[in-house]
VMD Tcl script that draws the C-alpha trace (Angstrom):
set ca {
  {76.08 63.03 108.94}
  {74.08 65.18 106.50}
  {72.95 63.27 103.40}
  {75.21 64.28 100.24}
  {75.31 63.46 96.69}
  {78.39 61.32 96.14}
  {80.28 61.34 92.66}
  {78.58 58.07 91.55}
  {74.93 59.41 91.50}
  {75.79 62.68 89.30}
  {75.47 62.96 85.52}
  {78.30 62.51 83.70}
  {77.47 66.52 82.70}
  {77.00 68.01 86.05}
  {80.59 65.67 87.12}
  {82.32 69.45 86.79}
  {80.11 70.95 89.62}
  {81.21 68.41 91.64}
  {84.69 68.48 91.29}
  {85.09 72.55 91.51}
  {83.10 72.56 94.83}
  {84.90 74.10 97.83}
  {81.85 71.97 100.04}
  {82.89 68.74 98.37}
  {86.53 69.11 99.78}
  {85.43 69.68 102.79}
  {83.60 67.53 103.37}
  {85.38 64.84 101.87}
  {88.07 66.31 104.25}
  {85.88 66.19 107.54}
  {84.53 62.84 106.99}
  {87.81 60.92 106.21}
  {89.40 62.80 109.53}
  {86.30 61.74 111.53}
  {85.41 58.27 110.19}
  {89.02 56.84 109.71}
  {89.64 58.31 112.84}
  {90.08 55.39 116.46}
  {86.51 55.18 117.56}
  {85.68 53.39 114.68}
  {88.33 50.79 113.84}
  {86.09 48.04 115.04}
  {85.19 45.61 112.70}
  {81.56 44.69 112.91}
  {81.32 41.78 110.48}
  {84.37 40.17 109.77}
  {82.96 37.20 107.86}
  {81.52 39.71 105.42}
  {84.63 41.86 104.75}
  {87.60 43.24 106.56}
  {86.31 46.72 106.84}
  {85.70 48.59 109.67}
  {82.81 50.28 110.73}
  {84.50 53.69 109.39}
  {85.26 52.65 105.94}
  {81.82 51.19 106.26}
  {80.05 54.40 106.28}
  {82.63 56.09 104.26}
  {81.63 53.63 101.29}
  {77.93 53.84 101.74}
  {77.77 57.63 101.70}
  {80.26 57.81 98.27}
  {83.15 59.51 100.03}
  {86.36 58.84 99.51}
  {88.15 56.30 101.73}
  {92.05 57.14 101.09}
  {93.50 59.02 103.91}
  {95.10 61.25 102.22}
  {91.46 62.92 101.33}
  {91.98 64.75 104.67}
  {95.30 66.50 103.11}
  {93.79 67.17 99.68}
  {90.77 68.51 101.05}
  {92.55 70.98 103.59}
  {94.87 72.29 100.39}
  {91.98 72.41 98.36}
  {90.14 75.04 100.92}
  {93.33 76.68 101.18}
  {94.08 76.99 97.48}
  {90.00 78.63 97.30}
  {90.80 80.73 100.14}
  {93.67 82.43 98.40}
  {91.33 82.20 95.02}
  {88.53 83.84 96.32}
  {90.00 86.70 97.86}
  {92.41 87.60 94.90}
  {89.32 87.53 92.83}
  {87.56 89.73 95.65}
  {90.69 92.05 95.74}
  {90.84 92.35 91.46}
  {87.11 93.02 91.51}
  {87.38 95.43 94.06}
  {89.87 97.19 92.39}
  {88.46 97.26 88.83}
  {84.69 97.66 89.62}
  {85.05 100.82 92.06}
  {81.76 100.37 93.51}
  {82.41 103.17 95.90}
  {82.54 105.76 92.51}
  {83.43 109.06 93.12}
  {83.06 110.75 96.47}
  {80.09 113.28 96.96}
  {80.07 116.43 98.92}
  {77.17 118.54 100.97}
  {77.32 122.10 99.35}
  {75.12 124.26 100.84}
  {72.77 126.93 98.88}
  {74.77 129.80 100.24}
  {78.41 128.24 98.73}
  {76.71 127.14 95.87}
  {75.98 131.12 95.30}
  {79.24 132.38 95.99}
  {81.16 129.83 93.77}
  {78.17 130.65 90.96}
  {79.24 134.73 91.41}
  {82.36 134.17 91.42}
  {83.05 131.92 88.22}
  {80.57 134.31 86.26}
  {80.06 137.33 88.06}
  {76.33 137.05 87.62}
  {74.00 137.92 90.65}
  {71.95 135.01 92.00}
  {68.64 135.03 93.58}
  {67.85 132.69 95.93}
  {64.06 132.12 95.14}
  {62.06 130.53 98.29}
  {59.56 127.88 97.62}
  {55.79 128.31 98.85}
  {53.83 131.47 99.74}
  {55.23 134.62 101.76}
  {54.39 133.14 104.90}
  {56.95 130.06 104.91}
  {59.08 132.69 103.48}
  {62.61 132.31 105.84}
  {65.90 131.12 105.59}
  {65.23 128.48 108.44}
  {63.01 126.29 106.46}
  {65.53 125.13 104.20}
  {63.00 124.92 100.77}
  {65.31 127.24 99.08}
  {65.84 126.88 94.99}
  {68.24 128.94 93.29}
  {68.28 131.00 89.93}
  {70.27 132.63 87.23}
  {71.92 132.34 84.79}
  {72.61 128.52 84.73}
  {69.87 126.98 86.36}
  {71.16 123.48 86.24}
  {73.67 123.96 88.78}
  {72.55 122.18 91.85}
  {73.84 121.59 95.36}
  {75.22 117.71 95.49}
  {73.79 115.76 98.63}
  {75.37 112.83 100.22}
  {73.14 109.05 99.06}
  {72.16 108.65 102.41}
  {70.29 110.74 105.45}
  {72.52 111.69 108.40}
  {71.52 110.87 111.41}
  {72.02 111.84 115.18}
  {71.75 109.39 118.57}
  {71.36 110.26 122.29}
  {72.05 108.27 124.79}
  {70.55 109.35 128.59}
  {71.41 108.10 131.95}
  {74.99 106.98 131.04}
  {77.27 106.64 134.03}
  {80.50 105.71 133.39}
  {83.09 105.08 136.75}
  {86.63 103.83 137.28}
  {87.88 101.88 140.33}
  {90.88 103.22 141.89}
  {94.03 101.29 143.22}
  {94.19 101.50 146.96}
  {97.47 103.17 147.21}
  {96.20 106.34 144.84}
  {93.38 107.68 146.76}
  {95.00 110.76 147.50}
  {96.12 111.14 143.98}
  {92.25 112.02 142.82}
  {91.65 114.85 140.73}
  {87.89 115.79 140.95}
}
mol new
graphics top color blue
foreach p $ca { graphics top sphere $p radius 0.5 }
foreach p [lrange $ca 0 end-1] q [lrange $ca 1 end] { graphics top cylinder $p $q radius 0.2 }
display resetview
């Protein structure tokens, strides 16, 4: 059993952390299950005291020796269980960490929206010298009127995977060999 710090060796100020753990519970809850448990009802000194072996350890470590411990401790996860996630589920719902959606608008779209809300004409002005000059390269900025409007981008790169030398096969029944389409 893991070493622990039992109530009786915490300041009388840190008493709080102790009591609001989810760990303590649990492991009050484990050891009174295993410890109080049949392999160790022996008594191993009964001139010394009437306790067995389980108890023993139980009151050595600072854990609780009632049996009901096992109860409390199993409502007490419970109760943090349902805790925890309403607190995950308000959090959720009032932080929106998601925010608002973004869309890929190309340069092209970009111009036609930009004509059509002003009826300006929009250049599309290629970065670098007249060599690179092409609509493949993608280093494309455009101009006008309003040149603060920019094309959103998704936060994140796309990506594409390949996979080679798949094979993928499906045994037959017996009785529907004949019934093969190829």
């Amino acid at each position: 059993m893991p070493s622990s710090i039992s109530a009786d060796n915490i300041k009388a100020w840190w008493i709080w952390g102790y009591w609001c753990s989810p760990l303590m519970y649990a492991q009050n809850a484990i050891a009174v299950n295993e410890f109080l448990g049949h392999s160790w009802r022996m008594v191993v000194d009964p001139t010394d005291s009437n306790d067995t072996l389980g108890v023993q350890v139980l009151k050595s470590r600072g854990i609780f020796v009632d049996p009901n411990w096992y109860w409390i401790g199993v409502g007490a996860l419970l109760g943090y269980i349902m805790l925890f996630n309403v607190l995950f589920i308000v959090f959720l719902d009032l932080l929106d960490p998601l925010g608002k959606g973004q869309n890929v608008v190309s340069e092209e779209e970009l111009m036609e929206k930009h004509v059509n809300r002003t009826g300006e004409n929009v250049e599309l002005l290629l970065l670098g010298n007249d060599s690179e000059n092409s609509p493949s390269n993608g280093g494309g900025e455009i101009t006008g009127a309003d040149t603060r409007e920019r094309g959103m981008a998704l936060p994140f790169t796309p990506l594409s995977i390949t996979f080679d030398n798949i094979r993928y096969s499906v045994d037959m029944p017996q009785g529907n060999e004949r019934q093969r389409y190829y």
